[in-house]
C-alpha positions as CSV (number, residue, x, y, z in Angstrom):
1,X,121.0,129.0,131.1
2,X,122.2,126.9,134.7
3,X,122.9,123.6,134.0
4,X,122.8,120.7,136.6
5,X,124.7,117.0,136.1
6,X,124.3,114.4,138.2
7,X,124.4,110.3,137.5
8,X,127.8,109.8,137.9
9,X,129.7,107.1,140.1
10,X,131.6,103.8,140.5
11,X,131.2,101.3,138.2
12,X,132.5,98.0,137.4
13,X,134.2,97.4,133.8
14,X,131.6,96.4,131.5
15,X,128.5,98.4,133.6
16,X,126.4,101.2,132.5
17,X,125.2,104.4,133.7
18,X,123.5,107.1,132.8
19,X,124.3,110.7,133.4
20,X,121.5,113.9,133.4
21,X,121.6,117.2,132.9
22,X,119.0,119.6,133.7
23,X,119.0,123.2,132.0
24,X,117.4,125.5,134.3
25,X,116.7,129.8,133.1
26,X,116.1,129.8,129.6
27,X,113.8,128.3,126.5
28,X,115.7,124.4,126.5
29,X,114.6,124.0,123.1
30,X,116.8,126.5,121.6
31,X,120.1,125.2,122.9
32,X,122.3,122.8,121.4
33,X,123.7,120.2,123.9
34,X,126.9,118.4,124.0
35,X,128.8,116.4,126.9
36,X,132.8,116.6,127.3
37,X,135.3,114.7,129.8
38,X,138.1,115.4,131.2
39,X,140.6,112.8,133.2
40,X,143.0,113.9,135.0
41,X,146.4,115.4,133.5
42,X,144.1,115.1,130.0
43,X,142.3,118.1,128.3
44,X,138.5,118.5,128.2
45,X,137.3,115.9,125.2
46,X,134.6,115.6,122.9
47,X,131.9,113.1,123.9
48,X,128.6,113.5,122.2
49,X,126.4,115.9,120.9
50,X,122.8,116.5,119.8
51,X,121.1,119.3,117.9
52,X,118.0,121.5,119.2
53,X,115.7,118.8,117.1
54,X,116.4,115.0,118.3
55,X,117.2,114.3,114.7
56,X,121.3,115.1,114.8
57,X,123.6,113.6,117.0
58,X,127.2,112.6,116.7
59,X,129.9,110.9,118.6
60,X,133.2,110.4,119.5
61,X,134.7,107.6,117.9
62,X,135.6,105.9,121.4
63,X,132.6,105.8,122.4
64,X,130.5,105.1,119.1
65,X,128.2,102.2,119.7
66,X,128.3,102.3,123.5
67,X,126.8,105.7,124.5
68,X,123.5,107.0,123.6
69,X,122.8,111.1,123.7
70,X,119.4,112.2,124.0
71,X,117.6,115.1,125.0
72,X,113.4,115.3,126.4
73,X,112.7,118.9,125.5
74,X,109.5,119.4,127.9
75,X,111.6,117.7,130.9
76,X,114.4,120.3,129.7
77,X,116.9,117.3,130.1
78,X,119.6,116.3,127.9
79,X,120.7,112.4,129.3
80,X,124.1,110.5,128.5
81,X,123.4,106.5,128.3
82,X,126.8,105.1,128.8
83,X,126.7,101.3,128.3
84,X,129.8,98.8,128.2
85,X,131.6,100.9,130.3
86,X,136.0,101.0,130.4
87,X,138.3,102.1,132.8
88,X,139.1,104.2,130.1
89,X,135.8,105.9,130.8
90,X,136.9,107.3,133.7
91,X,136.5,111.4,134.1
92,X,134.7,114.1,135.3
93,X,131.8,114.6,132.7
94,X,130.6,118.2,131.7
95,X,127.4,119.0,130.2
96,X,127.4,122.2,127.8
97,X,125.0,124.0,125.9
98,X,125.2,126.7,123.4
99,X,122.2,129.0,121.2
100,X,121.3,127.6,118.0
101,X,119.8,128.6,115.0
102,X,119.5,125.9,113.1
103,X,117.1,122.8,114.7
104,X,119.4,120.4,113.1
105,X,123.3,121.6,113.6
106,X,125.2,120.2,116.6
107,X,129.1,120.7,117.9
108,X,132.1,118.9,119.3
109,X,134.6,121.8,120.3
110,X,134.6,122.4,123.7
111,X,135.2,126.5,122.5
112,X,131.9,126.5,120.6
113,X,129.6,126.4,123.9
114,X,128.8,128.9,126.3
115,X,127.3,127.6,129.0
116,X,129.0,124.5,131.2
117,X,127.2,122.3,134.1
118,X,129.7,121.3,137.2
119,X,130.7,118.3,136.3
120,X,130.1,114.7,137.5
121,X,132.4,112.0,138.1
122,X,132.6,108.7,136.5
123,X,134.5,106.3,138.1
124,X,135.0,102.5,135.7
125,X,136.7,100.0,137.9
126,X,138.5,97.3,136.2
């Protein structure tokens, strides 16, 4: 499966944006989606995940409450709603995606996907 991000850019502290990610060769549906970050000088991070189904999601807790993961399986999307936004915020943003079994299981190591998007920077001005 390709994946294609895109959404990112300069925002003010407390803005919001909302970052896509199109998954382009294979059956959508069977892949279980996640998005990462990486600043610079930082490893890749955990941001949020959601299972093949819409029912399982989880987050990291520094972005709990503020960013929204959620996934249109006929627009073969997965979209990151990133409200409230910090300049702690600030990194390139990687959509991944990985096979699944189960409808209802999602993950939040970076090593557990196969498949990575190019990335999209996020920019949150103070």
């Amino acid at each position: 499966v390709q994946l294609q991000a895109s959404g990112g850019g300069l925002v003010q502290a407390g803005g919001s944006l909302r970052l896509s990610c199109a998954a382009y060769g294979r059956t959508f549906s069977n892949y279980a989606m996640g998005w990462f970050r990486q600043a610079p000088g930082r490893e890749r991070e955990f941001v949020a995940a959601i299972s093949r189904s819409y029912a399982m999601t989880s987050y990291a807790d520094s972005v709990k409450g503020r960013f929204t993961i959620s996934r249109d399986n006929v627009q073969i999307t997965v979209y990151l709603e990133m409200n409230s936004l910090k300049p702690a915020d600030t990194a390139v943003y990687y959509c991944a995606a990985r096979l699944a079994g189960s409808l209802r299981v999602y993950y939040i190591s970076p090593d557990e996907y196969r498949y990575w998007g190019q990335g999209t920077q996020v920019t949150v001005s103070s």
